[in-house]
C-alpha positions as CSV (number, residue, x, y, z in Angstrom):
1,X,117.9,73.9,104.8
2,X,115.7,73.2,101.6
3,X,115.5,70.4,99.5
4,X,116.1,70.1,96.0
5,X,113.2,68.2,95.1
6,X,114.2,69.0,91.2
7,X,117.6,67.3,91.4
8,X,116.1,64.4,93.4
9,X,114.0,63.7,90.1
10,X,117.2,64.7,87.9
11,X,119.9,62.2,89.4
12,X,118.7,58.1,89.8
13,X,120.7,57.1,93.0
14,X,120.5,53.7,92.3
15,X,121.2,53.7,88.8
16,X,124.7,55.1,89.9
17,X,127.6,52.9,89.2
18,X,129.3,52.8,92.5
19,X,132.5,50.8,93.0
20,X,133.0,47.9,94.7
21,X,132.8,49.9,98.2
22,X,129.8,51.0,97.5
23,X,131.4,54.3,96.2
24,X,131.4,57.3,93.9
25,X,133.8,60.0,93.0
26,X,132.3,63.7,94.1
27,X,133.9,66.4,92.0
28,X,132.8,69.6,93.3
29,X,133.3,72.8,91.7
30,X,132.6,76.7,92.3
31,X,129.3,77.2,90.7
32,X,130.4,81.0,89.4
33,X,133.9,80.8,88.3
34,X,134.3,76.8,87.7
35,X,136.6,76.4,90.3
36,X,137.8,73.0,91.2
37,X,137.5,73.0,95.1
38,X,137.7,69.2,96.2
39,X,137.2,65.8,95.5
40,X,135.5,63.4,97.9
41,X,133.9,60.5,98.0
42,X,130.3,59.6,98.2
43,X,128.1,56.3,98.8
44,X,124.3,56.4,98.3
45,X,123.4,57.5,101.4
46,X,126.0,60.5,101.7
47,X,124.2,61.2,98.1
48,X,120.6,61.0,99.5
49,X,121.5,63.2,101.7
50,X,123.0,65.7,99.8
51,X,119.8,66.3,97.6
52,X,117.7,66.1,100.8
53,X,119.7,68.6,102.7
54,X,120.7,71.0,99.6
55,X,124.5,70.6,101.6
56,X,127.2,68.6,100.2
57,X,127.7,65.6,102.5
58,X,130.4,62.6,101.6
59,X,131.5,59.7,102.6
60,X,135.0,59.1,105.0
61,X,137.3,56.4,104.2
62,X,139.2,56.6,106.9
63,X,136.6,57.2,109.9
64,X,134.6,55.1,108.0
65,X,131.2,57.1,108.4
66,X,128.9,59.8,106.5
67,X,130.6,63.9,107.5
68,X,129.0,66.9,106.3
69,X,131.3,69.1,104.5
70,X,131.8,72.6,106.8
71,X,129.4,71.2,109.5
72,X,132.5,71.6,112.1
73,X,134.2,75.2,110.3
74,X,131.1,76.6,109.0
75,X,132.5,76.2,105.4
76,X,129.4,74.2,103.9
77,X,128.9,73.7,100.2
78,X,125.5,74.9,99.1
79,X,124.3,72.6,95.8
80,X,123.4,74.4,92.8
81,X,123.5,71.3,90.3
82,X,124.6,67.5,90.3
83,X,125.6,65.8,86.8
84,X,126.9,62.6,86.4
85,X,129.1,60.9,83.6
86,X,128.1,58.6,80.6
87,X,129.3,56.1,82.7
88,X,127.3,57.1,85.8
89,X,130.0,56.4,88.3
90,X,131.4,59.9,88.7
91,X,130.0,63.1,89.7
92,X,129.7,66.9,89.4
93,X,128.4,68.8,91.8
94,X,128.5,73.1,91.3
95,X,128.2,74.5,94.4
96,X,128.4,77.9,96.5
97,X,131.1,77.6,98.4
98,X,130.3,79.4,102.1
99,X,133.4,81.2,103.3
100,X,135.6,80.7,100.3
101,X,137.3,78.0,101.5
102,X,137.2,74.2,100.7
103,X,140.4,73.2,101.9
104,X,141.4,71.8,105.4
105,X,144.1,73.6,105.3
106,X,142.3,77.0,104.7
107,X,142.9,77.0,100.9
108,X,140.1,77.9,98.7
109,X,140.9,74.6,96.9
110,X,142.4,71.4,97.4
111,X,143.9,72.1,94.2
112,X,146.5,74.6,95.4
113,X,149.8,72.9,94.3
114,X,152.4,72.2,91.7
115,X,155.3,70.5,93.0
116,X,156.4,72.6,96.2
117,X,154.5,75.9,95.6
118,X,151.8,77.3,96.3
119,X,149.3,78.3,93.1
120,X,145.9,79.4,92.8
121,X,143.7,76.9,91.8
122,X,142.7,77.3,87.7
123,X,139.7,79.5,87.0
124,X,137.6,80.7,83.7
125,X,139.9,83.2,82.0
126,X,138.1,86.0,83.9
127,X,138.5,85.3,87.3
128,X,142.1,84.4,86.5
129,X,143.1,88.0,84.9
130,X,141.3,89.3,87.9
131,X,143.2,87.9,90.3
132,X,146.5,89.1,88.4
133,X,144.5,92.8,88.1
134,X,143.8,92.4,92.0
135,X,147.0,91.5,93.1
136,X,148.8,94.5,91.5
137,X,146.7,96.9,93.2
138,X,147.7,95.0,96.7
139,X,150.9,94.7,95.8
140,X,152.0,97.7,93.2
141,X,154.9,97.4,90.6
142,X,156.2,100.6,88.9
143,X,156.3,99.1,85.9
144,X,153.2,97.8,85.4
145,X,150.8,99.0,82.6
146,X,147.3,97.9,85.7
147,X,149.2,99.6,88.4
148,X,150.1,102.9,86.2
149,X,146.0,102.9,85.6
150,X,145.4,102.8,88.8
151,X,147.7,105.0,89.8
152,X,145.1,107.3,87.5
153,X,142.5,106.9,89.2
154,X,139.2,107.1,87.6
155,X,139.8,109.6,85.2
156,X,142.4,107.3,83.6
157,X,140.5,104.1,84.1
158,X,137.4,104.8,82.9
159,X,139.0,107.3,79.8
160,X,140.0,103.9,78.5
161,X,136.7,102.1,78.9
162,X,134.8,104.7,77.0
163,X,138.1,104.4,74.0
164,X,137.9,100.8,74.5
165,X,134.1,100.5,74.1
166,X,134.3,103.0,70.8
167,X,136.7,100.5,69.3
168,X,134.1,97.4,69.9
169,X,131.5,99.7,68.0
170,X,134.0,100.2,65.6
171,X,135.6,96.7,64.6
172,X,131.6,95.5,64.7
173,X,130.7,98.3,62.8
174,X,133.4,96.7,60.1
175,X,132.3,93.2,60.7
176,X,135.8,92.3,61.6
177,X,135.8,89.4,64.0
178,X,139.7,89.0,64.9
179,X,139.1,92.8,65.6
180,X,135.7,92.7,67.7
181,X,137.6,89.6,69.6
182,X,140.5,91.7,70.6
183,X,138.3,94.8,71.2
184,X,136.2,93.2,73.5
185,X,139.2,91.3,75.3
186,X,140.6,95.0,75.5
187,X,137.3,96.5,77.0
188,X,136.8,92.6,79.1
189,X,140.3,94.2,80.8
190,X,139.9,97.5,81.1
191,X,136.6,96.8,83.0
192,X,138.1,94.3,85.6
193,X,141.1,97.4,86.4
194,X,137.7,99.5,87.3
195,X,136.2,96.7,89.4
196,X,139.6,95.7,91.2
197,X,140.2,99.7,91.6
198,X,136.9,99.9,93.1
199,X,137.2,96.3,95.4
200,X,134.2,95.0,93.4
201,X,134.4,91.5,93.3
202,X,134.3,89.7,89.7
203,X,131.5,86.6,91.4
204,X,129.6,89.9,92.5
205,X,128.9,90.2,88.9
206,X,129.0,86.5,88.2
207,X,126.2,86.6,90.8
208,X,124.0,89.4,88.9
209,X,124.0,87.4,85.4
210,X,123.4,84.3,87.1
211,X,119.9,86.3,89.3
212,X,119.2,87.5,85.6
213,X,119.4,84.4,83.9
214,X,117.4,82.6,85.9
């Protein structure tokens, strides 16, 4: 596994303010979709080692040693950034999370209640319409404007993109911004119905802004 000799530089270990067991709330979150996936705790070694190893690694309470997160289920957290508060005793770390799942309990987060049910875990808008658009294509309902699209096919589905992206030129062509914010929310939808439609994931795009931006 690599290091991450830039985040080494970036985060002072010893200037963290751990508690008085030598600890540090970990916040971990998806890296593409902002994700909440678990909270853990960490002392400075667990932290060393996570910036040497480029793998999350935490500190257990109750077995009262170092674990490395996935080492056992093969659902390891590859670091893409640590940040730290203004207070410096709690973290951040954005991670890619290997097998989509975070939880003990198989759950993509830890996060996955409200009282006694089951919810998925909040997202950035996106991902959260996404999982509404994808969950009416597993599971249809006749009277559903996304199912009755799909049920067109692409010759419905992408008909509306092409209206949808003639009304973005349109409102910016006006300079309206309540209208280019509803356009583009309109075309933002339109556009997850062909992705779903097609089983493209949303984080496979996520992914391809992310190669481009860096």
């Amino acid at each position: 596994m690599a290091s991450l000799p830039s985040l080494l530089n970036a985060v002072p270990v010893d200037r963290i303010r751990y508690n008085d067991h030598g600890l540090v709330p970990a916040i971990v979150q998806d890296h593409l979709d902002g994700t909440v996936l678990m909270m853990a705790w960490m002392n400075s070694e667990a932290l060393r080692q996570t910036l040497a190893t480029g793998e999350t690694w935490f500190w257990s309470r109750s077995r009262q040693s170092l674990w490395h997160k996935g080492a056992t289920s093969g659902h390891t957290q590859r670091v893409q950034t640590i940040r730290y508060d203004c207070d410096s005793d709690a973290l951040l770390l954005t991670v890619e999370q290997r097998g989509e799942v975070a939880c003990h309990t198989g759950e993509r987060s830890c996060f996955h209640q409200i009282g006694d049910d089951r919810v998925l875990p909040p997202a950035d808008t996106l991902s959260q319409v996404f999982a509404v658009v994808t969950q009416r294509r597993l599971q249809p309902d006749p009277n559903s404007y996304t199912c009755k699209l799909m049920e067109g096919g692409d010759n419905k589905i992408l008909k509306k993109i092409g209206e949808e992206a003639a009304e973005v030129v349109m409102a910016c062509k006006d300079d309206d911004p309540e209208a280019i914010a509803a356009e583009v929310a309109d075309l933002f939808y339109h556009t997850l119905v062909a992705l779903a439609y097609h089983q493209v994931d949303l984080k496979s795009v996520y992914r391809k802004l992310q190669d481009r931006r860096r």
